[in-house]
N, C-alpha and C positions, 0 to 999 in steps of 0.2 A: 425851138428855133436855134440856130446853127451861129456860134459867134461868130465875131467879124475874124479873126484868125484863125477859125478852123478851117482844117482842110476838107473837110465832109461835108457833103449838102446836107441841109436838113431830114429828109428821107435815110441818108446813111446813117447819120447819127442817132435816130429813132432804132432803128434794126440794129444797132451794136447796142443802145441802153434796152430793148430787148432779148438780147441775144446775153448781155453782160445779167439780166435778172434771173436769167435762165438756170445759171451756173451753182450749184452746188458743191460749198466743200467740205468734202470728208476728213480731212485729215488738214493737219498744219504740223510742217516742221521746223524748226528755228534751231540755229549752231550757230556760236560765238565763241573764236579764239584770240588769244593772246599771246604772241610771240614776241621772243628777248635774245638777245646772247648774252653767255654769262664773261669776263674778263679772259678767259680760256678758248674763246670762239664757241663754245660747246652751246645749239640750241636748247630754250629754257620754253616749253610751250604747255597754255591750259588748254584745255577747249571743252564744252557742255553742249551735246545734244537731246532734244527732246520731239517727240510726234504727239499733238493733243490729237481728240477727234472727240464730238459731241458726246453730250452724255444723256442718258432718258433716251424719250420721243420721239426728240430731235435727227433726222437723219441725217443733215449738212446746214451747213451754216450758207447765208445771202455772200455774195461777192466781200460787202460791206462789213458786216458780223466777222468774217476771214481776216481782214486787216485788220479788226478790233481786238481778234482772237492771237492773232500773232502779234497786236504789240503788247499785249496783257504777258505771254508767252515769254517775247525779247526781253521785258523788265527781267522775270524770272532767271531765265537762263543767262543773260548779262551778268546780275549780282551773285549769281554761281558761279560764273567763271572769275570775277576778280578777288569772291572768296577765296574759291584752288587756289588763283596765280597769288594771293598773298601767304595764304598756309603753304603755299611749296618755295617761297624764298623768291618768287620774282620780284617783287613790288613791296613796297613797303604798307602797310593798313594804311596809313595817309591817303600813300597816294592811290590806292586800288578805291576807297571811298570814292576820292576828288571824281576819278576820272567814272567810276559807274554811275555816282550822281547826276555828271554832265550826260552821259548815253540814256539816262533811266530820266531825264526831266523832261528829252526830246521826245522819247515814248509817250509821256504822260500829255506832251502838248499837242501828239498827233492823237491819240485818244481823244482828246477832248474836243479836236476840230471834226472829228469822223463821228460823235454824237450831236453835235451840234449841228453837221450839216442834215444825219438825217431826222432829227426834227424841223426841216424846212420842207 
């Protein structure tokens, strides 16, 4: 049934949560940069990219599995980039912790909504 604020009839919303189960993905790409200037105006940038795709059996992952699989992915590549940006002099280890802790705890709170929802 179609909530009160949706803009779809019921009928639409059926055929897109068809249409959205339908979807297979192969592949997931995640990149995360860090840009600075140093006191010289001179840019100071990290950036970590990476492409997963299933492993085994597995040919693509559900719509659902894809957002699990990229936030499992963003942890990773996050805490690689504020490794770089502190081994290259941008940031101090503090503060490259502080701030991938705060990006890496929001990952871990949408993981744990995105299992939660599908065991309902």
């Amino acid at each position: 049934m179609a909530e009160k604020d949706d803009p779809l009839t019921s009928e639409q919303r059926a055929r897109l949560e068809r249409l959205e189960a339908s979807i297979g993905h192969d592949k997931v790409t995640v990149g995360f940069s860090i840009e600075d200037r140093d006191p010289q105006g001179r840019k100071k940038w990290a950036l970590f990219t990476t492409v997963v795709s299933p492993k085994g059996e597995a040919a693509s992952w559900t719509p659902q599995e894809a957002q699990i699989v990229s936030c499992l992915t963003s942890k990773r590549v996050v805490l690689a980039t504020y490794r770089d940006a502190f081994r290259r002099g941008i940031m101090s280890r503090e503060a490259a912790a502080e701030e991938a802790q705060g990006i890496v705890a929001g990952y871990d709170a949408n993981i744990a909504n995105l299992l939660s929802t599908e065991d309902e």
